[in-house]
TORPATOR-116676 format. One record per residue: residue in three letters; z, y, x of N, C-alpha, C, O, CB in turn. Coordinates in steps of 0.1 Angstrom, whole numbers, plus 5000, padded with zeros to 4 digits. Each point is the difference from the previous one (the first is absolute). Glycine has a CB too. Example, Ala and Ser with C-alpha at 12.3 -4.5 7.8 and 13.67 -1.06 7.14 Angstrom:
2
ALA507849435132500050124991500050125009500750005010500549884971SER498150235015500050115009500850114992500150115005497749835007
# end
This chain:
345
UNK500049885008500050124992500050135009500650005011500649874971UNK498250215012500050155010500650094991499850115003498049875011UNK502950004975501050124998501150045006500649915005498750044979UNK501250195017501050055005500450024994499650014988500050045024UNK502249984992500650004986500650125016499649995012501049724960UNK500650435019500850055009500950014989499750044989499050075031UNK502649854983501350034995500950065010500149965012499549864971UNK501150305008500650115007501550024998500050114994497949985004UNK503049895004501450035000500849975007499549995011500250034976UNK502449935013500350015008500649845002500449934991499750345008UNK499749725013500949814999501350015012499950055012497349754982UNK503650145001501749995004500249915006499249915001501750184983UNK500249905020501149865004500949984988500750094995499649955033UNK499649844968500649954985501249935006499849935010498150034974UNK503550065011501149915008500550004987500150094991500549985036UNK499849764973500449904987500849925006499949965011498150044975UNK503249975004501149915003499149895002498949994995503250104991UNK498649805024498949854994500449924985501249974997498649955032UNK499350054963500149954993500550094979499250084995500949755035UNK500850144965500650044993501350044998500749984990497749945007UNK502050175020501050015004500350154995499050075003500849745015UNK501350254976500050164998500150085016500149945010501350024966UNK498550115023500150155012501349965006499949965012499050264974UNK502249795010501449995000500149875003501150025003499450154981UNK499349725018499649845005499249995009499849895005500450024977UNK499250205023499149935013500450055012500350125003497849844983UNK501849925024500250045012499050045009500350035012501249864982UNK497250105001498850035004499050024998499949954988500949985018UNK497950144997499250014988498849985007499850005012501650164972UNK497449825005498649885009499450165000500350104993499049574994UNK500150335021498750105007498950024999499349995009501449995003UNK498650064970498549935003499250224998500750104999499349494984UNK498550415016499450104997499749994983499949904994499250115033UNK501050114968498950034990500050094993501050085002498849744997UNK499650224992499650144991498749974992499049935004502150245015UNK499049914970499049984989498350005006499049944995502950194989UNK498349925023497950085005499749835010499049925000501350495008UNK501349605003499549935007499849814992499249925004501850295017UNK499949784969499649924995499149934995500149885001501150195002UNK497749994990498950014996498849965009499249914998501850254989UNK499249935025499449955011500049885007499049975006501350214994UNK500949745000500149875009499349934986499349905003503250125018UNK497850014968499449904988498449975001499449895000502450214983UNK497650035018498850025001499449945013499049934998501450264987UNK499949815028500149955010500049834999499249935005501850305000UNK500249724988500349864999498549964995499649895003503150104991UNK496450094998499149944985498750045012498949984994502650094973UNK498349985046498949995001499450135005499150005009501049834977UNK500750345005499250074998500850105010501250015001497749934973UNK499950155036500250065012501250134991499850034989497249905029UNK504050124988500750084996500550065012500049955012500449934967UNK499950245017500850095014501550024989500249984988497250225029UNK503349854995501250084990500250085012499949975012501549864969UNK499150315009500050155004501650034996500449994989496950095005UNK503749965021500950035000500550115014499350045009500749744973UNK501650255014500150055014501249945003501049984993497750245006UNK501249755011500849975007501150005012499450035010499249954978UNK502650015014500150075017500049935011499949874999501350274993UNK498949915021499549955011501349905006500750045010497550184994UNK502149634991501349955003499749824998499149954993502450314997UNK499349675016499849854998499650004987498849984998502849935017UNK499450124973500249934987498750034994499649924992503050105003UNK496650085009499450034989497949955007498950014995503850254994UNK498049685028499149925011499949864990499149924997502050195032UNK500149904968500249854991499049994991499049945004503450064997UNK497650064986499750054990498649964996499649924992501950245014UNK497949955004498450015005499549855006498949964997501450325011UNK500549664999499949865007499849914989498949934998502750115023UNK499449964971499949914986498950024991499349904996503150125005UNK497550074995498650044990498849975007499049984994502050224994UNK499049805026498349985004500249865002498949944997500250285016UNK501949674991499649844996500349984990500349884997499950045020UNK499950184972499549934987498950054991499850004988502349945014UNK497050125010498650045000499550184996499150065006500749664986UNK500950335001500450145000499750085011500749995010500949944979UNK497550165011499450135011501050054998500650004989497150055011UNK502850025011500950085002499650165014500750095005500949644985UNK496950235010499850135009500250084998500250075010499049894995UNK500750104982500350134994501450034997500350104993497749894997UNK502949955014501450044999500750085007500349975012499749864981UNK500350334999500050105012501450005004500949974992497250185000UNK502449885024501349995008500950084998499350105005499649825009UNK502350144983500950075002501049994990500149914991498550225022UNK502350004989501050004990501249895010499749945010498550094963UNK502949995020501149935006500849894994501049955005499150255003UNK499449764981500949864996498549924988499050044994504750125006UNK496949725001499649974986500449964985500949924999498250065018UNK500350064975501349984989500749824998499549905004498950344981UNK502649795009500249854999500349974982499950104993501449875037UNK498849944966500849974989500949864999499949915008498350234983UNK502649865001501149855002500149984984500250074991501649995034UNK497949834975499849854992500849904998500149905008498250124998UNK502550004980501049924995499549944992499650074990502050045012UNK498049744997499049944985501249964994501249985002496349915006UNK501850124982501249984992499549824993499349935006501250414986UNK500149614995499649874999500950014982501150054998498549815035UNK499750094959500149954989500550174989499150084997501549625017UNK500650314982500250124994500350125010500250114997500549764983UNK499350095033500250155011499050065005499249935006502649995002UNK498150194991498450075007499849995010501050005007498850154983UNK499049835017500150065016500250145000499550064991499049775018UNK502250255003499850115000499450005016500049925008501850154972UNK497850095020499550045007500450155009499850114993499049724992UNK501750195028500550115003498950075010499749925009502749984987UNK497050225003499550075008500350075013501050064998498549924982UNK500050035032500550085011498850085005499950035012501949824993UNK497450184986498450045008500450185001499050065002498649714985UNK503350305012500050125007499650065015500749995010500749964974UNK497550125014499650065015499549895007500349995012501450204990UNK497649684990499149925003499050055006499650114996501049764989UNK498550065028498650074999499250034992499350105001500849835011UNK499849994981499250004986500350134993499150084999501049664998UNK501250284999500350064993500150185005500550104994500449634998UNK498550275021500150145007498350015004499850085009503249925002UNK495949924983498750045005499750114988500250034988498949725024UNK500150305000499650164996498149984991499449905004502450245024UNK497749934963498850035002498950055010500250125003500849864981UNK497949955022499550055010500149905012499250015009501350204980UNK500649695008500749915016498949845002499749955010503750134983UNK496349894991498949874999498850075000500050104993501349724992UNK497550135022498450044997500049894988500349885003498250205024UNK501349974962499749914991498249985001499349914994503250164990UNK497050015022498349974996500149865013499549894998498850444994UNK502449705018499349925005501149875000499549905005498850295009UNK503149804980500449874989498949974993499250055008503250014988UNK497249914998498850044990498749945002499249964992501750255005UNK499049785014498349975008499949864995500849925003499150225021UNK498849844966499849864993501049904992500249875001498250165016UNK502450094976501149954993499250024981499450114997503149975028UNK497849814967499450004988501150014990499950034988498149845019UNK503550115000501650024988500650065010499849995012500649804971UNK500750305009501350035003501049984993499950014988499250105022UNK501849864995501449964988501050075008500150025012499549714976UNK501450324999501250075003500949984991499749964989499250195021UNK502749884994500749994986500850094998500250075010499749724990UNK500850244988501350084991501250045011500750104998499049734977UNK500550085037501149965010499250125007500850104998500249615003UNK497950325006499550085008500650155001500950045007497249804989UNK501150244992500950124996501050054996500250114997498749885003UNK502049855001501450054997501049995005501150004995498250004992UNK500349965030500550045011500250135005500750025009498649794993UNK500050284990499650125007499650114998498949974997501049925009UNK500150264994498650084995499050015010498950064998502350094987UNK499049775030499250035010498849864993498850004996503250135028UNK499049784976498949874998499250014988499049955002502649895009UNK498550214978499650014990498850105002499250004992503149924997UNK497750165020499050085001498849985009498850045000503050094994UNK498849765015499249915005499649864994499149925002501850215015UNK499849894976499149854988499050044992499049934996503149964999UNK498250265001498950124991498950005012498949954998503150254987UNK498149845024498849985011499449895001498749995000502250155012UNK499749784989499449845004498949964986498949955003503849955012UNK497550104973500149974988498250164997498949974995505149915000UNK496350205009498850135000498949925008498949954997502750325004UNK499149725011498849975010499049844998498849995000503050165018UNK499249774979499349874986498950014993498949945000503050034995UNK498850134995499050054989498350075005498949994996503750084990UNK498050025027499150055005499049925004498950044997502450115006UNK498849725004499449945010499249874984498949935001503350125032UNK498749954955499049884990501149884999499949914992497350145019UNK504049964997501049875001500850034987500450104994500049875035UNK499749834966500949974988500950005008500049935010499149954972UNK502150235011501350044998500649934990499749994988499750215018UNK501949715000500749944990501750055003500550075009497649694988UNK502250194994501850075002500849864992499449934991500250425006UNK501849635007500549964990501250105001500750025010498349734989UNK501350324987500950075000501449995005500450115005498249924980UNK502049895015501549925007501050155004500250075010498349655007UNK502150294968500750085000501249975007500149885000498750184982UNK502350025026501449965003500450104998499650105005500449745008UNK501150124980500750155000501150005008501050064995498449994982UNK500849925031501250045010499350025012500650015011501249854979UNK496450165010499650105011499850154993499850075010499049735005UNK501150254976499550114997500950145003500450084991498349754993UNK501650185030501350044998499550215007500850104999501149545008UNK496950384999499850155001499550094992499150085002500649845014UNK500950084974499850124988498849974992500250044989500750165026UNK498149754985498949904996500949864992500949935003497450155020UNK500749944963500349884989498649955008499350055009502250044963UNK498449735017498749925004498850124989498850045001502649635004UNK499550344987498950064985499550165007499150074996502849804976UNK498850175038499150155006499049925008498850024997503350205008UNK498149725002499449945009498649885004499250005009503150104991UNK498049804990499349935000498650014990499049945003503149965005UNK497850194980498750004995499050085007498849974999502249994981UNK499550195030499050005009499149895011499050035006502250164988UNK499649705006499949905013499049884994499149935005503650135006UNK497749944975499649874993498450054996498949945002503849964988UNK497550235002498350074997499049945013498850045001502150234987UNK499549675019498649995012499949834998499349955009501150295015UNK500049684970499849875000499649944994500350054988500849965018UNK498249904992499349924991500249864994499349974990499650165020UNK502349774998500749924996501850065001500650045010497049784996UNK502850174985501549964995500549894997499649904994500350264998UNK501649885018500649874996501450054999500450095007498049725006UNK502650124975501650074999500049874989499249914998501150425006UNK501149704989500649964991501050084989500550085007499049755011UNK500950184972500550064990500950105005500150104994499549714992UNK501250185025500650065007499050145005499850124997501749655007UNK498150155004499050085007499150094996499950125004500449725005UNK499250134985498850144986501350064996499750115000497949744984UNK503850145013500850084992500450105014499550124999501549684979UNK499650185030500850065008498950105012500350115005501749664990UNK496950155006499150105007499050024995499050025008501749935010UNK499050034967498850104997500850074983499750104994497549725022UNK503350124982500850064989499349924993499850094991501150145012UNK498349654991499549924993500549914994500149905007498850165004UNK501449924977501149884995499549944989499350034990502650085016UNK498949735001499649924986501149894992501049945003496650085009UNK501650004974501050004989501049855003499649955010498450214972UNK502349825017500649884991500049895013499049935001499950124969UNK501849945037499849915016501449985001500950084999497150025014UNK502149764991501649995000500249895012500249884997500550174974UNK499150005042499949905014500949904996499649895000500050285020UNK501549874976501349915005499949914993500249895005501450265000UNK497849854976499749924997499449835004499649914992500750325000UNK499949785023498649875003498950024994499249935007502249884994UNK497750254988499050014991499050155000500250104995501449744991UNK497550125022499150135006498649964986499549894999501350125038UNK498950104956498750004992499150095007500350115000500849854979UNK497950005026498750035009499550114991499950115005499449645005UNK500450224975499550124992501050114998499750064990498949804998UNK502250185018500750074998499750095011500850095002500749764985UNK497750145018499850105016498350034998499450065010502749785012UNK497250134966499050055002500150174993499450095006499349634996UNK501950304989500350165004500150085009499350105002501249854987UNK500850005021500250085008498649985012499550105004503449894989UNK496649925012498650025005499050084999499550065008500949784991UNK499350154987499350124989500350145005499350075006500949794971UNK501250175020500650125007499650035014499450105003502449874984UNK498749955022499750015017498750025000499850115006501749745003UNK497350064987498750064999499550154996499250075005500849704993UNK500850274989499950104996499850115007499050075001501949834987UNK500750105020500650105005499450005018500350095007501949884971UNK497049925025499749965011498450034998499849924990502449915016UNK497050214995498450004997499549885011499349914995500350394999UNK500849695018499549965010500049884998499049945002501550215009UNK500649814984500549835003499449894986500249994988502650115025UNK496649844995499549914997500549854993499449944990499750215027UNK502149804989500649874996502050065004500550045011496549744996UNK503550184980501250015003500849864997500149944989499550315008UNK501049725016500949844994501550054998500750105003497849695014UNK501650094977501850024997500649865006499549914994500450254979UNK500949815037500949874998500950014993500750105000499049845017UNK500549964976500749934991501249915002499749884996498250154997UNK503149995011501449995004500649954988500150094992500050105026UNK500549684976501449994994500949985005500049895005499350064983UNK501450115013501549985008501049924996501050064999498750135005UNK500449674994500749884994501750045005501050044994496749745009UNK502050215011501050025011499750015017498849995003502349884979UNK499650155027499750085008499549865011499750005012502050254981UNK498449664998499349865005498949904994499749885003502450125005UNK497550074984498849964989499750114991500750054991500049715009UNK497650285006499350114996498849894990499749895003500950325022UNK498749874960498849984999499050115010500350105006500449804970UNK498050025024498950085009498850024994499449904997501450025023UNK498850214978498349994998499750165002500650095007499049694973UNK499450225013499550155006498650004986499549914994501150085043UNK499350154961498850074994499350045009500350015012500750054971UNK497849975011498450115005499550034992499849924990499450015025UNK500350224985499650074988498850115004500450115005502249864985UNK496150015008499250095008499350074992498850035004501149845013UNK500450194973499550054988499949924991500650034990498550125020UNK500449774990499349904987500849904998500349994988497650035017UNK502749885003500649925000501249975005500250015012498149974985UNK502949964993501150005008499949815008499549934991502450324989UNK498449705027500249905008500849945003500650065009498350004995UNK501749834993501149934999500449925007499949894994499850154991UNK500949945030500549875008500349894994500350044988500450095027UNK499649724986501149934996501250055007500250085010498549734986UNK502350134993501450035006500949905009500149884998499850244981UNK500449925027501049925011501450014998500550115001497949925016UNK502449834980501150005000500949965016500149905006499350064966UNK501050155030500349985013501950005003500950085000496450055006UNK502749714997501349994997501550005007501150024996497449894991UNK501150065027500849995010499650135010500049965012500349754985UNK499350425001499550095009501349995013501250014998497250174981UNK500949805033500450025010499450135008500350005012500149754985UNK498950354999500350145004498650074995498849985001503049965021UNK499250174971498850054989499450125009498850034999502449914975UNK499750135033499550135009498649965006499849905006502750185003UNK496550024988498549985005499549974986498850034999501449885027UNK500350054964499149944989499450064996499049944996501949944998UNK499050295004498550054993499250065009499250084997501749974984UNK499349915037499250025008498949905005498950015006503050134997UNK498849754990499349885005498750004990498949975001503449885009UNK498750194976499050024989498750085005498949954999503350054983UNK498050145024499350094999498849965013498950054999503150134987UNK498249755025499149905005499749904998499449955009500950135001UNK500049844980499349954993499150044989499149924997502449995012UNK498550214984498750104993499450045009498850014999502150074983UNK499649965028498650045013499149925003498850025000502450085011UNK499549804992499149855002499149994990498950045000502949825009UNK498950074979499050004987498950114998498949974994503149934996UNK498350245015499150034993498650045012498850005000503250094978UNK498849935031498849985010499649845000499549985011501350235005UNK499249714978499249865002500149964988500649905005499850025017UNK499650074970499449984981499450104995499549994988502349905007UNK498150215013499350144994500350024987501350014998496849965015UNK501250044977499450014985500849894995500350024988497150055015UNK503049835001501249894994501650034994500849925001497949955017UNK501550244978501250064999501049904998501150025004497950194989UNK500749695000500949904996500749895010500949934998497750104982UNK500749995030500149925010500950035011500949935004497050024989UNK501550225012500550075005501350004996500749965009497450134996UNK502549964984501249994992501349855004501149995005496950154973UNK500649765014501049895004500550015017501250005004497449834976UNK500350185028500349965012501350105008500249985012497149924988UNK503550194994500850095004501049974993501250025004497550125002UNK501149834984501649864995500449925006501149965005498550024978UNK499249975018500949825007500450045015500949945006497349844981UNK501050335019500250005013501850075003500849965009496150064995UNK503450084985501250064999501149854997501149975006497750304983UNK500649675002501049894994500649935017501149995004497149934967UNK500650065033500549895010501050075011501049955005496549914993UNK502050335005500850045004501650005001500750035010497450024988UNK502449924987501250034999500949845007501249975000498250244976UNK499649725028500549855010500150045014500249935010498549894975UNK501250295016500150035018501050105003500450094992497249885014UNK502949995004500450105004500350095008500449965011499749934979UNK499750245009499650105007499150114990499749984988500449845034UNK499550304987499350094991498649964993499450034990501950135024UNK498249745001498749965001499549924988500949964994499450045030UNK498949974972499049884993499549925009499150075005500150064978UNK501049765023499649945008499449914996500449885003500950205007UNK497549934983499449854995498550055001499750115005502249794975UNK497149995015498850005004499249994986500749964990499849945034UNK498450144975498849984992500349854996501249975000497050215014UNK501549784985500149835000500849984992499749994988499949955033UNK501950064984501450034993500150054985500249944990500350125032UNK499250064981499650114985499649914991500749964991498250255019UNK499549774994498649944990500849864993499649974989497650125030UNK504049824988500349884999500850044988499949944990499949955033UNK500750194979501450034987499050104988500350004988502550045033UNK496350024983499350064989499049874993499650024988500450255025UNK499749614992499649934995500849904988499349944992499650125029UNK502149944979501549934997500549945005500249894994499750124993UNK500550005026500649875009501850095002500350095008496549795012UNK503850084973501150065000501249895004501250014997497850174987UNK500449705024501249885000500750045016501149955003497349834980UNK501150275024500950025013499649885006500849965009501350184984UNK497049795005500149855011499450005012498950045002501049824980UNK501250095028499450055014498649965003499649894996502650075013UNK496750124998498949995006500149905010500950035007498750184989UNK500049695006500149925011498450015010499949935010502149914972
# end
């Protein structure tokens, strides 16, 4: 394949108790990389398809590390620009059955989070690139990053590149005088695929829909082709907007599927009952390279494309780490219905 994909934002050191140990119980904590943009990337990477990822970084072992890790797992990393003084981290308590995982932030005066406009050549990031992807996490690290995500996102448009986003609201980054709802519909007007969830259309575009009740375990697919309708509306540009489809049973058994909605048609995944999740962090990243995949190689197949970013998320929530670490092969087996787990021999 000769598509390029460039995904742009910031990736961390993730420090997690081992296992399903609280904060307060551990005596140690495992060491791995990840972050939303860069996630996407090693997915897309695993499946075949040439990808760069665009970050900054500073000049230090951990982050020697980092860069070391993403390129053997096929990920360009030439464009990853140097400085700044730390990298952000976050820490990972999973949680298991009725307890949440939580999640604690430290990305203050991250590199990432101190790049200026002007510091990336995006034309020449850019050189025979056909996608870009960005996410909700980007600009709300920041008003520097956000203005450089507004650049990155212009210069796209300029050059003919599909712009995708998945909104991935958090609200315990939004913390420099900037809501998501000031901020994100200038960012999102330049894109042509969407991706969020009920949350997400509410909190950063002010978009809401009726009658949704996560907790329920019981997600209705028609219940989100309004709010699509809206996003398109309110979006001229965008072309296809997905929704994942989350029931929240417990914090150890999720339902899984996902919508697509490209004006005409809304599109419906099967559902996955996913019952023993062994770690959900990454799941709508894995998702969202898995629609990259799909739609750069099913083209015109929307249904396909769709399925193939379910099952690939599904399988994600069996690994662990930020990564998706599975293959084409893998995916196509479980989108086929092979859901028995029986070893490969």
């Amino acid at each position: 394949m000769n598509h390029k994909v460039v995904s742009f934002g910031e990736v961390m050191v993730r420090l997690s108790p081992p296992g399903y140990l609280r904060f307060g119980q551990a005596s140690q904590l495992d060491f791995t990389f990840g972050g939303g943009e860069a996630n996407v990337a090693v997915s897309l990477a695993n499946y075949g398809i040439p990808v760069r990822f665009v970050t900054r970084l500073p000049e230090n072992d951990i982050a020697d590390a980092c860069i070391a890790e993403l390129k053997g797992l096929g990920v360009c990393t030439d464009k990853i620009l140097r400085g700044g003084e730390r990298m952000g981290i976050y820490f990972l308590e999973t949680g298991a059955v009725a307890r949440a995982s939580q999640v604690i932030y430290d990305r203050a005066h991250s590199a990432l989070s101190e790049v200026e406009p002007g510091m990336i050549d995006w034309d020449w990031v850019f050189e025979d690139v056909t996608w870009f992807h960005w996410t909700g996490i980007t600009p709300a690290v920041s008003a520097s990053a956000a203005a450089v995500c507004k650049e990155a996102i212009q210069a796209a448009n300029k050059k003919g590149i599909s712009v995708s986003t998945d909104l991935n609201y958090r609200k315990n980054l939004w913390k420099y005088g900037k809501t998501a709802r000031e901020v994100m519909p200038g960012l999102v007007e330049g894109c042509e695929v969407i991706l969020g969830n009920e949350e997400d259309a509410a909190m950063a575009l002010d978009i809401h829909t009726d009658g949704v009740d996560v907790t329920s375990g019981l997600v209705d697919a028609e219940a989100y082709l309004s709010v699509s309708k809206k996003i398109m509306k309110q979006f001229p540009r965008c072309q296809k907007v997905i929704t994942t489809l989350r029931g929240s049973i417990s914090a150890s058994q999720n339902t899984w599927s996902g919508v697509l909605y490209d004006g005409k048609t809304l599109y419906k995944a099967p559902e996955y009952n996913i019952s023993h999740i062994v770690d959900r962090v990454g799941g709508g990243d894995s998702f969202m390279g898995g629609l990259i995949y799909g739609l750069l190689t099913f083209q015109e197949d929307l249904q396909s494309a769709l399925n193939f970013a379910v099952a690939a998320s599904c399988l994600k929530h069996t690994i662990i780490g930020d990564y998706n670490r599975v293959s084409v092969a893998e995916v196509e087996k479980l989108m086929g219905g092979d859901k028995s787990g029986r070893v490969t021999r």
